[in-house]
N, C-alpha and C positions, 0 to 999 in steps of 0.2 A: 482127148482122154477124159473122160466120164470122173467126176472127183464125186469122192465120200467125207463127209463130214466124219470127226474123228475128236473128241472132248477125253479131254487126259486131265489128271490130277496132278501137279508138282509143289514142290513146297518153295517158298517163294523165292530161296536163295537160287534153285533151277529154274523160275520163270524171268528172271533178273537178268540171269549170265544169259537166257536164249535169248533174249529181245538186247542186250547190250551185243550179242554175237551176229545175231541180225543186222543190225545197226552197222556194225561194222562193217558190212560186207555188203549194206546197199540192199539189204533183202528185206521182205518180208518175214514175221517168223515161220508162219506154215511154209513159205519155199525152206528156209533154214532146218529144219524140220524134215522137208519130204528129205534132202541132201541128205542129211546124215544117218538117215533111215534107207535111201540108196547106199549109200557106201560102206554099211552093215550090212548090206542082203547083197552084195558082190557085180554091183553097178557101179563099181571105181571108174572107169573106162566112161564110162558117160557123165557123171560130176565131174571127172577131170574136165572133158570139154567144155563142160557148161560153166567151169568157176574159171577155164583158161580163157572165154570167150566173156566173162563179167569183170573179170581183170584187165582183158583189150579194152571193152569197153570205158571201165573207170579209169583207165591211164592214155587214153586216144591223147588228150590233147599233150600231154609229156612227151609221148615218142612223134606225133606231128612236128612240136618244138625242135627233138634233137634230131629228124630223121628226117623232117620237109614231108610233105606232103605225097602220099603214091601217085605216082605217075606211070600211066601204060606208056609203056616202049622206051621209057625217056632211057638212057644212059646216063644221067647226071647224079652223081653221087656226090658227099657229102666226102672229104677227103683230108678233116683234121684230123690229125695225127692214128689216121687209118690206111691200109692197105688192103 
């Protein structure tokens, strides 16, 4: 997709929170940005993916910890205090 440059004016306390909000989430602010600007114009359905699949990624090495690694075919589960 073809990207437009896009120069906005905020007052500093708005450019502050976007780059600390970015931050938090491992983005950029124009991806921060495009995001919230999708899920204003009724692209929830496709940010949800994209923030469920930046979240797998920022938390991989957590659920590799509690979950072992994927394994095709294997049947070997993890059976602390699970059923």
């Amino acid at each position: 997709m073809a990207k437009t440059q896009l120069n906005v004016r905020v007052d500093e306390d708005t450019a502050r929170a976007a780059r600390e909000r970015a931050l938090e989430r491992g983005m950029s602010v124009n991806r921060y940005i495009e995001e919230l600007v999708r899920q204003d114009t009724g692209e929830v359905g496709h940010t949800f993916v994209e923030a469920t699949a930046d979240f797998m990624k920022q938390y991989e090495s957590v659920f590799v910890e509690e979950f072992g690694a994927a394994r095709e075919g294997s049947g070997e589960r993890r059976s602390e205090g699970r059923r």
